[in-house]
C-alpha positions as CSV (number, residue, x, y, z in Angstrom):
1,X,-15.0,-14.4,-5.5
2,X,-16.5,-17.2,-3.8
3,X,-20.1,-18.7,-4.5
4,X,-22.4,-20.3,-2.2
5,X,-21.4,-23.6,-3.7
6,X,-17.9,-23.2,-3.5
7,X,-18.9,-22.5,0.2
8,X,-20.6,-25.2,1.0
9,X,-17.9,-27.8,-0.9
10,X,-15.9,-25.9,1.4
11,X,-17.7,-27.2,4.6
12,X,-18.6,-30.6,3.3
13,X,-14.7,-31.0,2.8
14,X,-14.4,-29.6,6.3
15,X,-16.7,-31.5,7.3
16,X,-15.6,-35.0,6.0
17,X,-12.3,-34.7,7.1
18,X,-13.5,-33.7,10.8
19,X,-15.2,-37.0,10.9
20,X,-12.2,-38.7,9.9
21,X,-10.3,-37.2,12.4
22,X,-13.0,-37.9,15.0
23,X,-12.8,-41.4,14.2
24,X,-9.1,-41.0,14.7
25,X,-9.0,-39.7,18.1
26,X,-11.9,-42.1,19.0
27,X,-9.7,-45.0,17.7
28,X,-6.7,-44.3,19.9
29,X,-4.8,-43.0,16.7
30,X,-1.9,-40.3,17.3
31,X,-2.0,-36.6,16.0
32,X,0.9,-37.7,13.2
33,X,-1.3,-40.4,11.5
34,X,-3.8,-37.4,11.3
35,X,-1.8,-35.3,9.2
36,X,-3.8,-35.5,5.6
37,X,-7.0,-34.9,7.3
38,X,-6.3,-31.9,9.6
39,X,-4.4,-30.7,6.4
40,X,-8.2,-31.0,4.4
41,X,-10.0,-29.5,7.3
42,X,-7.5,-26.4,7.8
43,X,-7.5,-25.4,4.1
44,X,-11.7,-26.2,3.9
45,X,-11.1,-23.8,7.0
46,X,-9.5,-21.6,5.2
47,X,-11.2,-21.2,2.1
48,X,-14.4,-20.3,4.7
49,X,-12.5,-17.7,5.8
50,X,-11.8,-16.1,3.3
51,X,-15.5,-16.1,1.8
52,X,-16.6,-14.5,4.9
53,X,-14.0,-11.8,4.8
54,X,-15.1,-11.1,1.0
55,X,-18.8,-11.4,1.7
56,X,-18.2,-8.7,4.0
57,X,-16.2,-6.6,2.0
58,X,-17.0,-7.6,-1.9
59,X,-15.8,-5.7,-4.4
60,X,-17.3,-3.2,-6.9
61,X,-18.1,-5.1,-9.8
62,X,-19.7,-7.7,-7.7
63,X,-22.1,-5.0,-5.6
64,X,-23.6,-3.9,-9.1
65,X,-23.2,-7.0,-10.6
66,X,-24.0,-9.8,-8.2
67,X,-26.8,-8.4,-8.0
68,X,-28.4,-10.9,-4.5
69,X,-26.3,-12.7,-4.7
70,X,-23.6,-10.9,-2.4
71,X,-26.7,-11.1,0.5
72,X,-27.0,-15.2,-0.1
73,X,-23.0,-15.8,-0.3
74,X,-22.9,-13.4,3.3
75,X,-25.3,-15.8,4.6
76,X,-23.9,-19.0,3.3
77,X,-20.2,-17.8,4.5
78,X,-21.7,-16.7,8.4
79,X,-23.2,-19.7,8.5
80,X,-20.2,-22.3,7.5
81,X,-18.1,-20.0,9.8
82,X,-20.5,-20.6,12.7
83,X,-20.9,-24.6,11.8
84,X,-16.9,-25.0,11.6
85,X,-16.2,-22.8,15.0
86,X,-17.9,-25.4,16.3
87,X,-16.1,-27.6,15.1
88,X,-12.4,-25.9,15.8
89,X,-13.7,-25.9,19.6
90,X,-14.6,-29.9,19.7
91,X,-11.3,-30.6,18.2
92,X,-9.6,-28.2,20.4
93,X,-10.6,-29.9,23.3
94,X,-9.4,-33.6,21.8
95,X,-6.5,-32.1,21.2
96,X,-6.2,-30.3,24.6
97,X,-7.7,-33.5,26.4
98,X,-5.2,-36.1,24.8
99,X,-1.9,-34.1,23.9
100,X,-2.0,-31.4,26.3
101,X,-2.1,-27.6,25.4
102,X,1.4,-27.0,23.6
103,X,-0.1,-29.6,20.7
104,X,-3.1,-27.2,20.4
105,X,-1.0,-24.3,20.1
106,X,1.6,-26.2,17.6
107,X,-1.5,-26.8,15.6
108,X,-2.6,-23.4,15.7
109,X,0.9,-23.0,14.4
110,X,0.6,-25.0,11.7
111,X,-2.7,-23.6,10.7
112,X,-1.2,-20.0,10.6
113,X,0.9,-21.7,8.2
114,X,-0.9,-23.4,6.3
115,X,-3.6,-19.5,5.9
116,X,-0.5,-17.9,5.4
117,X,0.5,-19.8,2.2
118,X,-3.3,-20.5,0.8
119,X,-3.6,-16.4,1.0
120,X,-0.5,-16.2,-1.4
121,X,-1.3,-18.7,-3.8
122,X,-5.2,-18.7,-4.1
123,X,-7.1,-16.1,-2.2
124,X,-4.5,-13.3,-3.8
125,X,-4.7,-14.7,-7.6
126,X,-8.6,-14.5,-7.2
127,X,-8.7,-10.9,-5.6
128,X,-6.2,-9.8,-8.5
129,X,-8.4,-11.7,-11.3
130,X,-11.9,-10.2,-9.8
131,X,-9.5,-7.0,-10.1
132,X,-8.6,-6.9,-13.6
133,X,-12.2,-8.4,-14.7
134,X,-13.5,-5.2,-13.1
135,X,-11.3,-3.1,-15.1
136,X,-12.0,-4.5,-18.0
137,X,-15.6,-4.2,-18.0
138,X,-14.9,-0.6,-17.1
139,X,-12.6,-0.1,-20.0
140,X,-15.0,-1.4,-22.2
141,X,-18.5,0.3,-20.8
142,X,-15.6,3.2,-21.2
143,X,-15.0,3.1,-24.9
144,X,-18.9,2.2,-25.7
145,X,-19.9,5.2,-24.1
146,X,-17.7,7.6,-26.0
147,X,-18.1,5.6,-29.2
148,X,-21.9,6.5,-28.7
149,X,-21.1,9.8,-28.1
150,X,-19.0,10.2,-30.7
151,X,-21.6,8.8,-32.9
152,X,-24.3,11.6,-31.7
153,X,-21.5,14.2,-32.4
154,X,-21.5,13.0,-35.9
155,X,-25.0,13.2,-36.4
156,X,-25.1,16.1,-35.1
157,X,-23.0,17.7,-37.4
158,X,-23.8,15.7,-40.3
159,X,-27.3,17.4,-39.6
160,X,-25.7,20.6,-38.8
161,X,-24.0,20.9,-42.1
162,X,-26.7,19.0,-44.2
163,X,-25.1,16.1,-44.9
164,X,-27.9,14.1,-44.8
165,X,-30.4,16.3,-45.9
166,X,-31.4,16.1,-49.9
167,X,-31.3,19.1,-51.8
């Protein structure tokens, strides 16, 4: 579902907008004006999250297929989860220091939020896609199988009844 460079554009965008809203804080700026950037670092948040939750659970088609790449994308995902935790505690504590608690916890509202509606439109239409790509390539492994075994049941019989076989 995710690749390591979809990852780590993930955590670069994270990772830009953190910066901007570090400069923010360390400006004096309020938590309103800081609205587009905590929006970019949530959904960058986001989208890490739910690369580590299918790099720990991937699907069929990407276990045979994937082949090491499952192992890399684990890594990449633990890693930009670890890098933005960080992260989520250093702006916890701006936020905690300069807004008191009830802002963290209306931000954590706001993340929930935010997670809530990237799972429905992205995170769902790429679990359904890997879905039906999966299927597909089993319907079609499927119907080349029995069209080769179909094929050696001819033979067979054309051998059988000496079809091929010149008199």
């Amino acid at each position: 579902m995710f690749d390591p460079v979809t990852i780590s554009a993930a955590v670069a965008t994270a990772s830009t907008a953190f910066s901007g809203i570090k400069r923010a804080f360390q400006a004096g700026r309020d938590l309103e004006s800081m609205t587009q950037d905590l929006s970019r670092w949530m959904g960058a948040v986001s989208d890490v999250d739910a690369a580590h939750k299918s790099a720990k659970n991937p699907t069929m088609f990407r276990k045979v297929f994937g082949g090491g790449t499952v192992e890399q994308e684990a890594i990449e995902a633990f890693a930009a989860k670890k890098k933005l935790e960080e992260q989520r505690y250093e702006l916890q504590q701006f936020i905690k220091f300069t807004h008191g608690t009830a802002a963290w916890d209306e931000l954590l509202r706001m993340e929930g939020q935010i997670r809530k509606r990237r799972q429905q439109e992205i995170y769902d239409k790429k679990i359904f896609r890997e879905k039906v790509i999966g299927i597909v390539v089993l319907i079609v492994v499927l119907v080349i199988g029995l069209a080769a075994l179909g094929l050696f049941v001819y033979s067979l019989m054309g051998l059988d009844r000496g079809w091929w076989v010149s008199n």
